[in-house]
ZAVOFI-892144 format. One line per field, with one value per residue: residue number from 1; residue in three letters; y negated, x, z of N, C-alpha, C, CB in turn. Coordinates in Angstrom, 2 decimals, decimal comma. Each point is the difference from the previous one (the first is absolute). Glycine has a CB too. Example, Ala and Ser with C-alpha at 12.3 -4.5 7.8 and 13.67 -1.06 7.14 Angstrom:
BEGIN
seti	1 | 2
figu	ALA | SER
n.y	5,69 | -2,22
n.x	13,19 | 1,54
n.z	7,80 | -1,97
ca.y	-1,19 | -1,19
ca.x	-0,89 | 0,82
ca.z	0,00 | 0,06
c.y	-1,20 | -1,09
c.x	0,90 | -0,77
c.z	0,00 | 0,73
cb.y	1,17 | 0,63
cb.x	-1,89 | 1,18
cb.z	1,25 | -2,15
END
This chain:
BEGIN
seti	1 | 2 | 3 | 4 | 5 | 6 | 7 | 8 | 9 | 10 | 11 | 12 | 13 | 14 | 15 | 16 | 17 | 18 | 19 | 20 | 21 | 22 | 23 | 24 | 25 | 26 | 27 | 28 | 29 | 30 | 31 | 32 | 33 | 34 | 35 | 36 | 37 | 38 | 39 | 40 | 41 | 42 | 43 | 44 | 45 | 46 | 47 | 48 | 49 | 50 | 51 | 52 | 53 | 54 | 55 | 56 | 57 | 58 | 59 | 60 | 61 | 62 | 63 | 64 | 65 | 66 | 67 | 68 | 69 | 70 | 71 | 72 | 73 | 74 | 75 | 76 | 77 | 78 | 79 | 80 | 81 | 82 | 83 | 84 | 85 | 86 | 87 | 88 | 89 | 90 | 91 | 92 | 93 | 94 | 95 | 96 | 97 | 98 | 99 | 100 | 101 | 102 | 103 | 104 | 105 | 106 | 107 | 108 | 109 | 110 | 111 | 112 | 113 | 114 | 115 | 116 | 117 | 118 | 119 | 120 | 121 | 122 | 123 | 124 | 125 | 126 | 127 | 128 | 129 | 130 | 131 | 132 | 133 | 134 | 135 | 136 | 137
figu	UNK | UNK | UNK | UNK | UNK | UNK | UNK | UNK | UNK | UNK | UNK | UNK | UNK | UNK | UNK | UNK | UNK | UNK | UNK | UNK | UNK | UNK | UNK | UNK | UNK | UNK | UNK | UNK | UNK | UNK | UNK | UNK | UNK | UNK | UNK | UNK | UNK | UNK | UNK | UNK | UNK | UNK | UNK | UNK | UNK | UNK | UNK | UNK | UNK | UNK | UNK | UNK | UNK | UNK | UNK | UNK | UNK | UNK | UNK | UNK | UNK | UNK | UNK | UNK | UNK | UNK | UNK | UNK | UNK | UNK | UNK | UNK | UNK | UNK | UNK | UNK | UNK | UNK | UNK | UNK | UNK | UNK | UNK | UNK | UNK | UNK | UNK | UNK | UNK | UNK | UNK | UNK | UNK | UNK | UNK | UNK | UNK | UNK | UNK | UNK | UNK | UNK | UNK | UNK | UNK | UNK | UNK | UNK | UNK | UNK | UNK | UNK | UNK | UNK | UNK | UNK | UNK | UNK | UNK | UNK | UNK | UNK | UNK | UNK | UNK | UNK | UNK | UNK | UNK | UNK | UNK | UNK | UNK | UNK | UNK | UNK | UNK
n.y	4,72 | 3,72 | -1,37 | 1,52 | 1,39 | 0,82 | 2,31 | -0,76 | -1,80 | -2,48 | -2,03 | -2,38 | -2,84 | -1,02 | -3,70 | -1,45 | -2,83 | -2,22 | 2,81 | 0,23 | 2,76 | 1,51 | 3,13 | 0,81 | 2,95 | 0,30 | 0,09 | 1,49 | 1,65 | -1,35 | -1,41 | -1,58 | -2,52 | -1,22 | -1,52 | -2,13 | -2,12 | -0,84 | -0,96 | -0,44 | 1,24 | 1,81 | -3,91 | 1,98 | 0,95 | 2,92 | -1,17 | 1,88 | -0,90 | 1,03 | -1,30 | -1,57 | 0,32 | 0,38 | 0,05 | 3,57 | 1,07 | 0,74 | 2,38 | 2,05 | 1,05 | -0,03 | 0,75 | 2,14 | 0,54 | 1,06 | 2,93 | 1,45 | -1,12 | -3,59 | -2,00 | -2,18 | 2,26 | -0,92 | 0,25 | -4,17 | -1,31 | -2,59 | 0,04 | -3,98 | -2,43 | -0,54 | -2,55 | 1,81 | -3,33 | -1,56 | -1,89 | -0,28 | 2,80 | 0,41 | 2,41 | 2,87 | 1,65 | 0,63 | -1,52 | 2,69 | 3,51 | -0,98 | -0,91 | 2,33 | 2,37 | -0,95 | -0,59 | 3,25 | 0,36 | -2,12 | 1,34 | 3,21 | -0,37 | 0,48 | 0,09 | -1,34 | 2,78 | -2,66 | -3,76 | 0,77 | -3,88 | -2,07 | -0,42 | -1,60 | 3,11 | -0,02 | 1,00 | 2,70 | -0,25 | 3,24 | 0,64 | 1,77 | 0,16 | 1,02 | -2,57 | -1,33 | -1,21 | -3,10 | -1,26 | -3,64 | 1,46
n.x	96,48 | -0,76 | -3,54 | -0,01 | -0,95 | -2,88 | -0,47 | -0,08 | 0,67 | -0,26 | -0,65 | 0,90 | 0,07 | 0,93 | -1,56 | -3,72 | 0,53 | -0,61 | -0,30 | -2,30 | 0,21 | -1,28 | -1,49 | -1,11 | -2,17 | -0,21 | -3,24 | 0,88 | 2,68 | -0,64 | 0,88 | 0,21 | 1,57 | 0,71 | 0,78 | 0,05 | 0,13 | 2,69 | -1,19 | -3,02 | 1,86 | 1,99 | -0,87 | -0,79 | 1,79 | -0,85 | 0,05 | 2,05 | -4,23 | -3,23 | 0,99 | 2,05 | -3,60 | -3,19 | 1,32 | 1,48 | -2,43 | -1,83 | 1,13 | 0,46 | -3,50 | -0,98 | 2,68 | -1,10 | -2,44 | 0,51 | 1,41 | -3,43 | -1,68 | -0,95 | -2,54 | -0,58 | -1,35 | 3,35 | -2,70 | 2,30 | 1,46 | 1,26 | 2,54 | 0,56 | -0,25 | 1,16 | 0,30 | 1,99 | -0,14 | -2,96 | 3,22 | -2,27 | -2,38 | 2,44 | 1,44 | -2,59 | 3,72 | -3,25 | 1,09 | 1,54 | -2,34 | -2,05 | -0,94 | 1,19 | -2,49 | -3,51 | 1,21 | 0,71 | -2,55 | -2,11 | 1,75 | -1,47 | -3,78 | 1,40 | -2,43 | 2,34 | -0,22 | 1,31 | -0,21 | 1,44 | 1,31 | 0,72 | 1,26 | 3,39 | -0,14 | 2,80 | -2,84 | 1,15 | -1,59 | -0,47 | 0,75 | -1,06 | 0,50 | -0,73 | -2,68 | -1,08 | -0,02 | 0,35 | 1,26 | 1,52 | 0,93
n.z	-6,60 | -0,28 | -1,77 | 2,15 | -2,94 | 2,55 | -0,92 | 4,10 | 2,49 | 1,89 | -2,01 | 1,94 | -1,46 | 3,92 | -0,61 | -2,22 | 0,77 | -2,65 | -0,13 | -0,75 | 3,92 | -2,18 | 1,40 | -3,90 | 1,26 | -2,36 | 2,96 | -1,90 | 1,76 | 3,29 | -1,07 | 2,82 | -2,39 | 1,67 | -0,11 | 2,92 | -3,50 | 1,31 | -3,44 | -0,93 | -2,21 | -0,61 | -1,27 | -2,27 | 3,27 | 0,07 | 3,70 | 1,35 | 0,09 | -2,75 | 3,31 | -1,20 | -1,33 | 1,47 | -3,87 | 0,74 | 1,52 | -1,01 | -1,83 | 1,90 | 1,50 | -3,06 | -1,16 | 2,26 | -0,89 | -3,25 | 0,83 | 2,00 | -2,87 | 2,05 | -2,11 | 2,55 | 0,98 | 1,02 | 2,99 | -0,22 | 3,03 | -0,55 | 2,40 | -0,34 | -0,83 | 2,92 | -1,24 | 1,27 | -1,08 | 0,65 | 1,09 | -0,79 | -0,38 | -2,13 | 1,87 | -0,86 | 0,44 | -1,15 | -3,31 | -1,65 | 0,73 | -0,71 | -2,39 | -0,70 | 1,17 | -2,11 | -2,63 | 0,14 | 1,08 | -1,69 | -1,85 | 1,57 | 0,41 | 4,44 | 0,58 | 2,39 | 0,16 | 2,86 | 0,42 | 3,64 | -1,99 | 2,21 | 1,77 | 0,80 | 0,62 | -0,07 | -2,65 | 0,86 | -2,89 | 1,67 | -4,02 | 1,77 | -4,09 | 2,27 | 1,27 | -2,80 | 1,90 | -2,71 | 2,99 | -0,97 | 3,66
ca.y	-0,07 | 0,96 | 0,58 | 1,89 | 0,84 | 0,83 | 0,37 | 0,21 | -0,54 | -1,30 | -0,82 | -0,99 | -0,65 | -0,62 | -1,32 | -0,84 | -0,98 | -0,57 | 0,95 | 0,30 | 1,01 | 0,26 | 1,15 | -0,22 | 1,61 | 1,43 | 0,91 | 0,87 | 0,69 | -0,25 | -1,15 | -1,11 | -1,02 | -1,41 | -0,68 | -1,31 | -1,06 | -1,13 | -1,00 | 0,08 | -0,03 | 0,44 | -0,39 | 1,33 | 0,84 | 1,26 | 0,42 | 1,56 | 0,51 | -0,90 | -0,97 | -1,42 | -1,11 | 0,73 | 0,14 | 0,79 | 1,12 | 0,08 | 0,54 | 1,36 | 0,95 | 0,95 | 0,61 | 0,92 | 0,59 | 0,02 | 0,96 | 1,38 | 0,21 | -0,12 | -1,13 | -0,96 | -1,14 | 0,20 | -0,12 | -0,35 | -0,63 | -1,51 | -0,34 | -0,69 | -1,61 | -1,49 | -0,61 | 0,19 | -1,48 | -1,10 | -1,58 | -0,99 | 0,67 | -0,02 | 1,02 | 1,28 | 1,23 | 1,26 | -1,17 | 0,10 | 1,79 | 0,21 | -0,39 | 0,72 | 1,26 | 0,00 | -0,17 | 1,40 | 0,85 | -0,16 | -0,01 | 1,67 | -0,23 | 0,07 | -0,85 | 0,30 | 0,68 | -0,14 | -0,98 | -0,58 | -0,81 | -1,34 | -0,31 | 0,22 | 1,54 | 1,72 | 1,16 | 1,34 | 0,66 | 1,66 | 1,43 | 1,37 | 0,91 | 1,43 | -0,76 | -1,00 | -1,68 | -1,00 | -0,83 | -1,28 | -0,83
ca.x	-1,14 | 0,55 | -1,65 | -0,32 | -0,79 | -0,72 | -1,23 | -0,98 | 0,62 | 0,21 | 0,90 | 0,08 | 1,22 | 0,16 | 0,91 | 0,04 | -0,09 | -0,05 | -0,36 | -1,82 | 0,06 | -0,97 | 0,02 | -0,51 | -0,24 | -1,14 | -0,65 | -0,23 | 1,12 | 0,73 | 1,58 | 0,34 | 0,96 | 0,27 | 1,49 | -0,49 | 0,76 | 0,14 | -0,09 | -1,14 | 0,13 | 1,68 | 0,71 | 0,53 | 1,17 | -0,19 | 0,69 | 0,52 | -0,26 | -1,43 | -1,23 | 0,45 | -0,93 | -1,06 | -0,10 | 0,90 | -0,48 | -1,28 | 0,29 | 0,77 | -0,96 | -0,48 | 0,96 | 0,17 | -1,16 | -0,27 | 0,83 | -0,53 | -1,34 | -0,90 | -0,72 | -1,30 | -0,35 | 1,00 | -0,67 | 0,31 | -0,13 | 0,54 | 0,07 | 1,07 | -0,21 | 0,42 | 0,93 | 0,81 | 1,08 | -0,56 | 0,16 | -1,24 | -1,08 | 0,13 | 1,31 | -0,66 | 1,03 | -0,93 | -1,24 | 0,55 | -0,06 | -1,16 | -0,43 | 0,68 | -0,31 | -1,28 | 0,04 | 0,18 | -0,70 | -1,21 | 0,82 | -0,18 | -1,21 | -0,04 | -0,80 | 0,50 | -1,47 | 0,51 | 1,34 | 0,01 | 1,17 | 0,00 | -0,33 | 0,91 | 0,04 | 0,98 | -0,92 | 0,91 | -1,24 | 0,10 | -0,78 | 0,40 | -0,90 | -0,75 | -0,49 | 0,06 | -0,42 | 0,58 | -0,29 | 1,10 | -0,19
ca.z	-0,88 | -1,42 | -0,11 | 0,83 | -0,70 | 0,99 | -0,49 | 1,06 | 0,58 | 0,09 | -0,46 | 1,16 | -0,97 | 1,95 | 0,24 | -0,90 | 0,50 | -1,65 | -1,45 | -0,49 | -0,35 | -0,87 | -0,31 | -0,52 | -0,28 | -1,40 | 0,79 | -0,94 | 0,38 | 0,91 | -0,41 | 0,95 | 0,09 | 0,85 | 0,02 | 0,63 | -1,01 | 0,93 | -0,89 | -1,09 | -1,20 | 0,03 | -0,79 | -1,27 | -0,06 | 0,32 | 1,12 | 0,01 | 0,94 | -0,66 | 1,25 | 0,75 | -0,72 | -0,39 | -0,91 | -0,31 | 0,87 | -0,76 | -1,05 | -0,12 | 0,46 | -0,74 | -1,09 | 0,60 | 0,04 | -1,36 | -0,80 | 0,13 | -0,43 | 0,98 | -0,81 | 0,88 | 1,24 | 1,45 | 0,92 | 0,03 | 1,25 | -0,05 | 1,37 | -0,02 | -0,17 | 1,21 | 0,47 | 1,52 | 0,32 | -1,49 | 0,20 | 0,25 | -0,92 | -1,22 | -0,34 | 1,00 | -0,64 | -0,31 | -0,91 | -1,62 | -0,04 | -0,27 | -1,18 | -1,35 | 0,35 | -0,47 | -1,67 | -0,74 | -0,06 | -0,97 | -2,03 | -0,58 | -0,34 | 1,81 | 0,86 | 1,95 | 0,50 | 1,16 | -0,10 | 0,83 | -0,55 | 0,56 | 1,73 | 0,23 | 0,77 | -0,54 | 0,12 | -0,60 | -0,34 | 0,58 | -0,71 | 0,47 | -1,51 | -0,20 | 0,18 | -0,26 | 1,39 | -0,49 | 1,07 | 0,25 | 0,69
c.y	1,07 | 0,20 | 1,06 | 0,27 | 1,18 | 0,38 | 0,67 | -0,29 | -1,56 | -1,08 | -1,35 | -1,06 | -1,32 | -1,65 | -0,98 | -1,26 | -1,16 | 0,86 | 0,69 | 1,88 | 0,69 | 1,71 | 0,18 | 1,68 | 0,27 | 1,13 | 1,08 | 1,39 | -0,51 | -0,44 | -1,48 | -0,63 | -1,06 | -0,58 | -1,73 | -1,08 | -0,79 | -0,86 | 0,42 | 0,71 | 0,08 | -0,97 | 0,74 | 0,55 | 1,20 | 0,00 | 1,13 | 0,38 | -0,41 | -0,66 | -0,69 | -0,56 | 0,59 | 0,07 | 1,76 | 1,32 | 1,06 | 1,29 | 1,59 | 1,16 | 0,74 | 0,34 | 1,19 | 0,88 | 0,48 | 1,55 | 1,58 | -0,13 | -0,57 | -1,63 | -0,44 | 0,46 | 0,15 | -0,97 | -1,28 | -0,80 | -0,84 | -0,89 | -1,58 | -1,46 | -0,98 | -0,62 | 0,17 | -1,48 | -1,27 | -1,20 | -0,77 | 1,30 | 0,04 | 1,26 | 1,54 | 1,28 | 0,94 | -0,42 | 0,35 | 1,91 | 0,11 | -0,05 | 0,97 | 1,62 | -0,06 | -0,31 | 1,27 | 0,69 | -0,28 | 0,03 | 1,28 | 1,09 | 1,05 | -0,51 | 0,19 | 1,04 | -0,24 | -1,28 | -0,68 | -1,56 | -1,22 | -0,08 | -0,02 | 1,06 | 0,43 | 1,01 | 1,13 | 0,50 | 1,76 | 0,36 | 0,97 | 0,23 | 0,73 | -0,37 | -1,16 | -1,11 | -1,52 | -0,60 | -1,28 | -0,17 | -0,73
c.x	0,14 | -2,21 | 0,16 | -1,21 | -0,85 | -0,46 | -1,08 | 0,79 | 0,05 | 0,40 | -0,32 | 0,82 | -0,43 | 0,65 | -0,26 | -0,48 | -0,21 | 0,03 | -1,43 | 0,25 | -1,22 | -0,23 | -1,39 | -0,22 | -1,02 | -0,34 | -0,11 | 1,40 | 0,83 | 1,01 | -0,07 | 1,52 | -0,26 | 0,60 | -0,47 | 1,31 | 0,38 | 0,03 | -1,13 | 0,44 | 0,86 | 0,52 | 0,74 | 1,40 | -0,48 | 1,11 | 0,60 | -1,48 | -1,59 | -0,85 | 0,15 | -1,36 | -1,22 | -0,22 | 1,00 | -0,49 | -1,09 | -0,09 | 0,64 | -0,67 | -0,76 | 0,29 | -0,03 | -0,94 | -0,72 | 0,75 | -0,73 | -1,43 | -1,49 | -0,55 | -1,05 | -0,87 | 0,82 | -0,90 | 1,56 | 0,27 | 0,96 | 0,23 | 1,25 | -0,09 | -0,27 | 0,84 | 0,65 | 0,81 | -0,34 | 0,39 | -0,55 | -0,99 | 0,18 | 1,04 | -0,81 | 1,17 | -0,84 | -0,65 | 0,28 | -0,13 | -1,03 | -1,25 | 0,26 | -0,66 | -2,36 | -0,07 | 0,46 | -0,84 | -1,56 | 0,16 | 0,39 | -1,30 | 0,15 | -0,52 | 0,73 | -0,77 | 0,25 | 0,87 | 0,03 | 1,61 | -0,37 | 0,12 | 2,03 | 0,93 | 0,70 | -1,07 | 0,83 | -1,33 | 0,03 | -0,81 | 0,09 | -1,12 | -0,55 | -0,89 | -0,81 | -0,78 | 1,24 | -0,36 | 1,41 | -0,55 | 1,23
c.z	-1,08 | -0,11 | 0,16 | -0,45 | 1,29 | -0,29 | 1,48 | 0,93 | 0,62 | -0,91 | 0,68 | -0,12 | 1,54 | -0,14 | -1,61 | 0,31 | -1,35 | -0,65 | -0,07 | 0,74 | -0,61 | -0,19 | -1,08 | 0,02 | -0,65 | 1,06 | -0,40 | 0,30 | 1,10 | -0,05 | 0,37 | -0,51 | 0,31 | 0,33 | 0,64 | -0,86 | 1,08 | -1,23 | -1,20 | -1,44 | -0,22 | -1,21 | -1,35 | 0,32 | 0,47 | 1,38 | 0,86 | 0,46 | -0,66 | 1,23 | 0,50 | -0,83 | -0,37 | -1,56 | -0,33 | 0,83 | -0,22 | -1,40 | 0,33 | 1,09 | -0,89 | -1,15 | 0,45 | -0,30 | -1,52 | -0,52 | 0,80 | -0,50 | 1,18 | -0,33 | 0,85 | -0,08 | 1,22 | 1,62 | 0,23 | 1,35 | -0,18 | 1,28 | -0,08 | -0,33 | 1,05 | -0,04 | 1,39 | 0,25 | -0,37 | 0,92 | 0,00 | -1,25 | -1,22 | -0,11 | 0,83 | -0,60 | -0,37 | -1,77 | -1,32 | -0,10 | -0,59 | -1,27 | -0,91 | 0,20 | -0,80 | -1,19 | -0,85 | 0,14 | -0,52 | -1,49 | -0,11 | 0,52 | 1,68 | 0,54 | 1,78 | 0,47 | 1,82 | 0,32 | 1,61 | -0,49 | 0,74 | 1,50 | 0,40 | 1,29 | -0,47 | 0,14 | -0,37 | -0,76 | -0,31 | -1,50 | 0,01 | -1,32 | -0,05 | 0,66 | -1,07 | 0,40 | -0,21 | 1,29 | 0,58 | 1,29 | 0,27
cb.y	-2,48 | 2,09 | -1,15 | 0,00 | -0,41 | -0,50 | 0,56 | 1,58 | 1,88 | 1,06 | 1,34 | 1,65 | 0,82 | 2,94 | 1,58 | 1,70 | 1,10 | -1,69 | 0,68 | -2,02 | -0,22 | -2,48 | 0,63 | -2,64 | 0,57 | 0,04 | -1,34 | -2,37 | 0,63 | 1,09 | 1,29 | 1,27 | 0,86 | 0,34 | 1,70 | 1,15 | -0,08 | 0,80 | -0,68 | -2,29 | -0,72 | 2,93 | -1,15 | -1,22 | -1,67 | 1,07 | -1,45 | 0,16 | -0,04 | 1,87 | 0,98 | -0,32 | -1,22 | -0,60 | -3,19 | -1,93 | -1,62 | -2,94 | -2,61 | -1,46 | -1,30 | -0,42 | -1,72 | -1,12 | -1,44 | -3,05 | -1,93 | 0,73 | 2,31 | 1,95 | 0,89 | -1,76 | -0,04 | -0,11 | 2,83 | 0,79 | 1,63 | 0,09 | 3,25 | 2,07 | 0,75 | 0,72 | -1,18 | 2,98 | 1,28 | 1,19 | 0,23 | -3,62 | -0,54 | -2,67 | -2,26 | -0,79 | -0,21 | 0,52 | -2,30 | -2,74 | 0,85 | -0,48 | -2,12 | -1,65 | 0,18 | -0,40 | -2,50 | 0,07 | 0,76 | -1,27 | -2,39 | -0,23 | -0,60 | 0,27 | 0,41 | -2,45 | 2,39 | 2,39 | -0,78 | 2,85 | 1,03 | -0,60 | 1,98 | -2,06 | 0,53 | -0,32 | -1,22 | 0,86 | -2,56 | 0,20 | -0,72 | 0,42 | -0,15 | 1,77 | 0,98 | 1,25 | 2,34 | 0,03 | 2,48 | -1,37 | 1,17
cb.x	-0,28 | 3,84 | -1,05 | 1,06 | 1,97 | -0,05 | 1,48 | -1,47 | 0,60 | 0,24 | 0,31 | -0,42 | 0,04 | 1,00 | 2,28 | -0,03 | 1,37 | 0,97 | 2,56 | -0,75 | 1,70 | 0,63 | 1,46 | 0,55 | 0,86 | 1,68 | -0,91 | -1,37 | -0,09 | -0,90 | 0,41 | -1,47 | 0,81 | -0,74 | 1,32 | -1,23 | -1,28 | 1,30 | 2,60 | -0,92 | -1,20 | -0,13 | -0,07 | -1,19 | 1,68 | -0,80 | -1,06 | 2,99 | 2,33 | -0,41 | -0,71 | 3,29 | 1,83 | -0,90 | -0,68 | 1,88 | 0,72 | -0,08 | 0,25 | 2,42 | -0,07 | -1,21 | 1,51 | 1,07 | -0,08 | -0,08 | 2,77 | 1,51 | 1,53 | 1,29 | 0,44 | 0,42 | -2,38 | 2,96 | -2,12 | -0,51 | -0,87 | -1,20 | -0,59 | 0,87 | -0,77 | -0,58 | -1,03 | 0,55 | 1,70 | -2,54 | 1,03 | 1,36 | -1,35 | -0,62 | 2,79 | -3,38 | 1,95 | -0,90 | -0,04 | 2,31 | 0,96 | 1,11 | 0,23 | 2,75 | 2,88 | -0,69 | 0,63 | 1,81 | 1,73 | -0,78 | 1,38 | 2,78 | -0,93 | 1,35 | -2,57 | 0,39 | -0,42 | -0,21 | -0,25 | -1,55 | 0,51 | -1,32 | -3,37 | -0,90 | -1,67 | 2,67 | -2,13 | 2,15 | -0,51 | -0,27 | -0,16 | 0,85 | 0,94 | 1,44 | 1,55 | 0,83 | -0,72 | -0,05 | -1,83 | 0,53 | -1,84
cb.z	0,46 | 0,66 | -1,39 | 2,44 | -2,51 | 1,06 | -2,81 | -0,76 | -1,19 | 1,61 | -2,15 | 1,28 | -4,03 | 1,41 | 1,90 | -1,25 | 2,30 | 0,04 | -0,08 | -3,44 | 1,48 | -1,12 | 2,43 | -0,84 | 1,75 | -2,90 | 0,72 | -1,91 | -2,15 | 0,55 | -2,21 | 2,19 | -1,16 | 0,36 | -2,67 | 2,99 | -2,35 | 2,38 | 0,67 | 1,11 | -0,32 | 0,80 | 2,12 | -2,13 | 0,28 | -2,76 | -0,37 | 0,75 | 2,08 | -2,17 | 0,52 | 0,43 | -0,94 | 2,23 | -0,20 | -0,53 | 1,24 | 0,76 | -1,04 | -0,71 | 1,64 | 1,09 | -0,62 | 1,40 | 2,29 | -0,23 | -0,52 | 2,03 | -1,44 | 1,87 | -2,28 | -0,22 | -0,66 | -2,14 | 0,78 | -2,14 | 1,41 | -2,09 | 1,08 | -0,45 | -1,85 | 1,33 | -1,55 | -0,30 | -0,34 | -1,62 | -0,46 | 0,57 | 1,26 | -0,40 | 0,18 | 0,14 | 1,37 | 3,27 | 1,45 | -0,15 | 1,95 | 1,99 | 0,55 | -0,17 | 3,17 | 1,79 | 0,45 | 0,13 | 1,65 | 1,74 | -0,36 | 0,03 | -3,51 | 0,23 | -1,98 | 0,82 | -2,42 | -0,15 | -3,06 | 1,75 | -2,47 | -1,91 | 0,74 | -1,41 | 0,53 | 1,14 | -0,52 | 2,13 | -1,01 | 3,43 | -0,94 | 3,26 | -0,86 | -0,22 | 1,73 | -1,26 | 2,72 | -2,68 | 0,61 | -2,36 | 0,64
END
């Protein structure tokens, strides 16, 4: 799990399943990031790795994107959040990511524009930038 930066080319974040994946692109400068969470809320610690957690994660995409001078409107996609292991309808493994990831990104004023989540599909999700074509299957 790391976050990848693109400004052309493929990008492709594969085998998501309970976690969220997420790519976030500026059209303007082709700039593309992405990464695939597996836990929601870091709990304010600081982890080695910001994409283990979508609060750390999230953040540390548009820190990235800030320091190059690159500011919203981002084109946004959303793949993942399935119960792959749920035990009964209360217990689900996709159920606790998801939430947290869509709440950050409505509290930093991100809209979706592409979501494929829930259920209990392994999705990937393709972005050919130079193209910019978006597409979960």
């Amino acid at each position: 799990m790391r976050v990848e930066f693109a400004n052309d080319g493929v990008m492709k974040i594969e085998r998501i399943a309970a976690g969220v994946g997420i790519i976030l692109f500026h059209a303007a400068t082709k700039t593309a990031a992405g990464m695939h969470i597996l836990r929601g809320d870091s709990g304010g610690h600081k982890p080695p790795n910001p994409a283990y957690f979508a609060d750390t994660g999230i953040r540390f995409i548009l820190e990235k994107f800030a320091e190059k001078g690159i500011q919203p409107p981002y084109l946004v996609a959303l793949a993942g959040g399935a119960s792959m292991l749920a035990l009964s309808e209360k217990i689900k493994s996709g159920s606790a990511v998801l939430p947290v990831v869509k709440d950050l990104l409505k509290a930093n004023n991100l809209s979706v524009k592409l979501e494929e989540t829930g259920g209990t599909k392994v999705r990937t999700i393709f972005f050919n930038i130079d193209e910019r074509k978006m597409k979960i299957v």
